[in-house]
N, C-alpha and C positions, 0 to 999 in steps of 0.2 A: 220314542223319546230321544231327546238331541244329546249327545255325548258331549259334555262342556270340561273336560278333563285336559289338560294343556301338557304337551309335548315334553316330557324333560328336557330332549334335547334342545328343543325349539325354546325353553325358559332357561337354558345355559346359554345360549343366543346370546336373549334381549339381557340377562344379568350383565355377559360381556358388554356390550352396548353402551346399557346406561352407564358402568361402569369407566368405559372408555369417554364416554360424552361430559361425565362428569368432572374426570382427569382434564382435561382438555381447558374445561371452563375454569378450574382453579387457575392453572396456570396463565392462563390469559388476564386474568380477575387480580392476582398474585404477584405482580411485577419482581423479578428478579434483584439483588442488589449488589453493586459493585463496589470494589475497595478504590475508592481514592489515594493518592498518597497523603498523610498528613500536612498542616503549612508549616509545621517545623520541625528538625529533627532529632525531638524530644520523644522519640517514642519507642517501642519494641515489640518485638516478637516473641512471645514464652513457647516452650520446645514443643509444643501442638501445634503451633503455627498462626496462632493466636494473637491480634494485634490488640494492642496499649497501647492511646492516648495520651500521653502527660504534657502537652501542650500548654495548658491550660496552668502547669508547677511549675514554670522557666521562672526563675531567679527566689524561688520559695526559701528563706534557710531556715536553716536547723543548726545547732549549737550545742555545744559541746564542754564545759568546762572542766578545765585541767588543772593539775599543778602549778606548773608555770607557763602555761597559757594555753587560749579557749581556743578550739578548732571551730569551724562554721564551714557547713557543706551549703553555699545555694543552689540548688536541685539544676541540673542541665544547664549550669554556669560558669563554676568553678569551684576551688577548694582551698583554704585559707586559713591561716593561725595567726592568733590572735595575742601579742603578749607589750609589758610594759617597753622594751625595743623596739616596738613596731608591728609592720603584719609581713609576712613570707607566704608567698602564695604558693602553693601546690599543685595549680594544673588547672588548664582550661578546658571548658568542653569542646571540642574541637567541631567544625563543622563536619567531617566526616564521622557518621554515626556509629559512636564506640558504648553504643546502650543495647546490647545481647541478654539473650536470656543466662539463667545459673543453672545450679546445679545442688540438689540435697535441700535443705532448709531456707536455701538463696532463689530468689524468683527473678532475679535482673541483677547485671553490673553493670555499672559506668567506671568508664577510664576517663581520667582527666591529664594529660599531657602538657609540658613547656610551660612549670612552672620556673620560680625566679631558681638563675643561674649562679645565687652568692654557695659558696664551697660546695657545687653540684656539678660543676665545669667537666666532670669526668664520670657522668652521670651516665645508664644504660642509653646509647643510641643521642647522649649529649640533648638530651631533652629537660636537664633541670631539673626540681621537682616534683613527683608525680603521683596521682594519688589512685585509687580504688574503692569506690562506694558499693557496698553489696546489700542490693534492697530485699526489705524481708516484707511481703504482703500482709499486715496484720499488724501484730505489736511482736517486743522484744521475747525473746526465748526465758529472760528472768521476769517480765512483767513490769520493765524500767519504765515504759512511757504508759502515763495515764490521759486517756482522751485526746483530744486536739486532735492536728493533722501528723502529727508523730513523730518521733522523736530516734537521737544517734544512740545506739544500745552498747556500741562497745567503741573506742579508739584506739588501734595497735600503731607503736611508727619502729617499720624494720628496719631504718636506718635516719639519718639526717634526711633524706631525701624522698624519702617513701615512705607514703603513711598508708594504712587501712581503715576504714570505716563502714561500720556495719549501722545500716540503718533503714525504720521499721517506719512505714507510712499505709494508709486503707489506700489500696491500689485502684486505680480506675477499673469501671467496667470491661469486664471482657468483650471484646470487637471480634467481626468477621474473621473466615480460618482464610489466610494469604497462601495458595498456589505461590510458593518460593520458588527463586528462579526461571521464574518466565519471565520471558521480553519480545516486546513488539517495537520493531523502528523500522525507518525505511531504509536502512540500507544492514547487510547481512549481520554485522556488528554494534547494530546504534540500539537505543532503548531509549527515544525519543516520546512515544506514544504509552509505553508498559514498562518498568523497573520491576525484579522482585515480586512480579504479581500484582503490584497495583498501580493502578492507571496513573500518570503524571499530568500536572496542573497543565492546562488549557484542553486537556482533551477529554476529563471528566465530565465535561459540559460545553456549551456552545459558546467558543469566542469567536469574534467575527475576523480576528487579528490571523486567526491560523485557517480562514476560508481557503479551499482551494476555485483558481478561477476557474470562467465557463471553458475556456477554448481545452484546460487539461481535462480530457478524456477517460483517463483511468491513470491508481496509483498502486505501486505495488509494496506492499506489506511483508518483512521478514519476520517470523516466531522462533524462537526459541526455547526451550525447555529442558530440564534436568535428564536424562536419556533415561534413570531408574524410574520417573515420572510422567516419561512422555505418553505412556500409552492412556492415560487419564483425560488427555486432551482429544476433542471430538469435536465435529464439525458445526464453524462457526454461522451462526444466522443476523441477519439485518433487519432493521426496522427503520424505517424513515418517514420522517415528520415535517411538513404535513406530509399523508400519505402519496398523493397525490400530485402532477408535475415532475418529478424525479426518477427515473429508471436506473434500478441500481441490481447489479448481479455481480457475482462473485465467481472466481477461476479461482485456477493455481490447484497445487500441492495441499495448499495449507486449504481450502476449501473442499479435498475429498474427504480428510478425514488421517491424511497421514504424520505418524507422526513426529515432531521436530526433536532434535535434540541441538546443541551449542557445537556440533561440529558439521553438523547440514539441517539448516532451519528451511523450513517450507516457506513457499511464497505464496499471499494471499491476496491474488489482484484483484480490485474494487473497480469495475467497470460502471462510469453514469453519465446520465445523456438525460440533459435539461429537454423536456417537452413540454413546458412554462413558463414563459420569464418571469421574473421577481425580485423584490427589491432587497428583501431579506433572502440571509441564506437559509439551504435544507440541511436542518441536521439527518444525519444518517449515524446510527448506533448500532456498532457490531459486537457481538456476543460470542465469545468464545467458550462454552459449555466446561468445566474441567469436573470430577467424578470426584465425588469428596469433599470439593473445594466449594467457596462461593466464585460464581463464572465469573471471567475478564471480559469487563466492559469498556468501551470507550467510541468515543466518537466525534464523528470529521464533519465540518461543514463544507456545504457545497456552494458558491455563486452560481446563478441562472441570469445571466444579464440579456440573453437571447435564446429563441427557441433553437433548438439542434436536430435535423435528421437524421433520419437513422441509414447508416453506412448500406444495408440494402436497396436503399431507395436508389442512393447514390451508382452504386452496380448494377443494380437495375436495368440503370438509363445507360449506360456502357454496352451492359448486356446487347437493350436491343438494338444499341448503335451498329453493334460490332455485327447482330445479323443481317441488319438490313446492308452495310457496305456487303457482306458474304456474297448475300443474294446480289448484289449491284453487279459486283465481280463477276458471278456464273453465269449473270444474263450479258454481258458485255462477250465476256468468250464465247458464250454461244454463239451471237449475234457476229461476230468478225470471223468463228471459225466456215457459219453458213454462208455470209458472205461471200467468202471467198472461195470455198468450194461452187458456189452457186457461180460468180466469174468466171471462174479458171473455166467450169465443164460446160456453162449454158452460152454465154459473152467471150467465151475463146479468149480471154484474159490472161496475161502474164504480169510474172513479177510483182512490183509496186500498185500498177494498174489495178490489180485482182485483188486489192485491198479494200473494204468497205469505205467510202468517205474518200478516197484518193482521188477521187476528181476533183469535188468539192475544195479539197484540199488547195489541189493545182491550181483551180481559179483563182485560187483567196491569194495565194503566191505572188500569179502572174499578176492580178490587179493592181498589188501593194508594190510590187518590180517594177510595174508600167510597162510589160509585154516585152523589154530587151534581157541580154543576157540568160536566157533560155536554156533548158534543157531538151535535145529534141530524145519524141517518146520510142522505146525501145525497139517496135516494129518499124518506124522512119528511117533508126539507123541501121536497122538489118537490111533493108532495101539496099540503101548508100552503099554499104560492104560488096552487096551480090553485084550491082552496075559496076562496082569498079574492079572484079572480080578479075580479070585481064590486066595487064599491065602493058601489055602491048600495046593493044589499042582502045584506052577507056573511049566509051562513046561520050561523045560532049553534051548531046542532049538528053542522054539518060541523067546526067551530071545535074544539067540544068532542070530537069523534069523535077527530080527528088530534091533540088535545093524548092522551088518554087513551092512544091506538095507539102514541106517540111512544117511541122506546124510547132511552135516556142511552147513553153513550159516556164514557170516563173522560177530562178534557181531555189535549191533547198541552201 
């Protein structure tokens, strides 16, 4: 009878297997998601790293009544008091983001800066008016606001010039956890591409306005990161769409795996080479993996206005250039060195003579000369020397023998 009993080891295998097979297909199936940066910056970070949305509350108010006059916070706008003399503003929300997290029962503040300068002229740092809103997620700690979108639970003012306000709103959903302090730009210092962790407008998506063209070749990418954080960052991967026509690979530092900190960031060179023209660009989407975090994504378009070959082809043809002149070379030396050894020992040849081609030569000379102005050849004039080798008495018609015998050469 047949043993139908399966191998534990061989069924710790196939668990690994399907288990791995499985992993694989989630992720694929699963599209990763990336932090954008907001379109305005009405938003913040809580001490998780946790991003808020309040975009959506820019100029919301909230109101306040006093004694002798009402306060009005409008939410990521400004701050302002309200009385029978007029209104006295307290502080703008500045375009530089002064919306942090808190601390103990406080979930966010806002700083509102350069309000009006009537008897505040000598104001901290001459900025006039200023105020502090410290948001409470929920309602007030005595139960002051009922319902609605919420309401100011306390108003302190520490001076003519500085007020406080505590105030209680249902806080937006909690967002994606932001990898703080990372940045991607192109050059060692910039954060063109990544701020803070999250990608910056035109590169969270494909605009045509920041295509790079066909003829650039490759672009090279600086990261940065927190140095207590850096080790969390791990090596980035590409995807490109459509798949197809586009060859993209990645170099550098920053594509082994090493990692960056804000005093030596990695470089992460993007190498592509169009092998399809096309009328639209490829996007191409890099992923930078971070341990913890949701990964840093963003991405660059490519123009393909012409096919491109590829740099080996190119060397290639070089290559065999270069070996076919080698060989042209070894066979020419060979050829002038047998040459002339073959002259000089077979044809009793000398000198110029015993050169491969050198008659050839001479002809083509004397033809273009028209046979005057000559050189006479080497053994003629050795003749000429031995007849007149006497001084006494040169014979005459040895003289005349060897002019008549003498045969021209076309000058060199």
């Amino acid at each position: 009878m047949r043993n139908t009993r399966r191998n534990p080891l061989q069924a710790n295998r196939l668990h690994r297997f399907f288990l791995a097979s499985a992993t694989a297909v989630l992720l694929q199936t699963c599209p990763t998601a990336s932090i954008g940066v907001p379109r305005s910056n009405c938003y913040a970070l809580d001490n998780s790293g946790h991003i808020y949305d309040f975009s959506s509350w820019i100029g919301q108010p909230f109101e306040y009544e006093g004694k002798d006059s009402d306060l009005v916070v409008r939410f990521c706008k400004d701050v302002e008091s309200r009385s029978q003399a007029g209104y006295l503003d307290f502080g703008r929300f500045d375009k530089v983001n002064y919306f942090v997290a808190g601390s103990g029962h406080v979930n966010f503040v806002q700083e509102f800066y350069n309000g009006d300068l009537i008897n505040c002229e000598h104001s901290y740092d001459k900025m006039g008016r200023t105020a502090k809103v410290n948001i409470i997620c929920g309602s007030c700690p005595k139960g002051e606001c009922k319902g609605g979108l919420g309401c100011i639970c306390n108003v302190t003012y520490e001076s003519a010039c500085r007020v406080l306000v505590e105030l209680a709103i249902p806080c937006e959903k909690q967002g994606l956890r932001v990898f703080e302090g990372f940045t991607v730009g192109f050059h060692p210092r910039s954060w063109e591409l990544v701020y803070n962790g999250m990608t910056q407008l035109g590169f969270e998506k494909s605009h045509h306005e920041f295509s790079f063209k066909t003829e650039q070749s490759q672009v090279a990418l600086y990261m940065t990161a927190i140095a207590s954080l850096s080790n969390l960052v791990q090596k980035p991967t590409v995807k490109v769409s459509p798949e197809l026509g586009l060859e993209v690979s990645l170099s550098g530092s920053g594509a082994t795996g090493s990692q960056p900190t804000t005093l030596s960031p990695t470089i992460l060179m993007v190498a592509w080479r169009c092998e399809e023209a096309r009328d639209t660009p490829y996007e191409v989407e890099i992923t930078v993996p971070v341990v913890g975090y949701e990964p840093i994504q963003f991405t660059l378009t490519k123009m393909c206005g012409y096919r491109q070959h590829k740099e080996g082809d190119s060397m290639r043809g070089w290559a065999v250039f270069g070996v076919i002149c080698s060989i042209f070379v070894v066979f020419s030396t060979l050829f002038c060195f047998g040459g002339f050894v073959y002259k000089t020992r077979v044809q009793n040849q000398h000198g110029l003579d015993a050169l491969p081609g050198m008659s050839i030569l001479s002809a083509c000379l004397e033809t273009v000369s028209g046979g005057g102005h000559g050189y006479s050849r080497p053994g003629d004039l050795n003749s000429t020397y031995v007849n007149q080798a006497s001084w006494e008495r040169p014979p005459v018609s040895a003289q005349g023998t060897g002019r008549t015998s003498e045969r021209k050469y076309g000058s060199i």
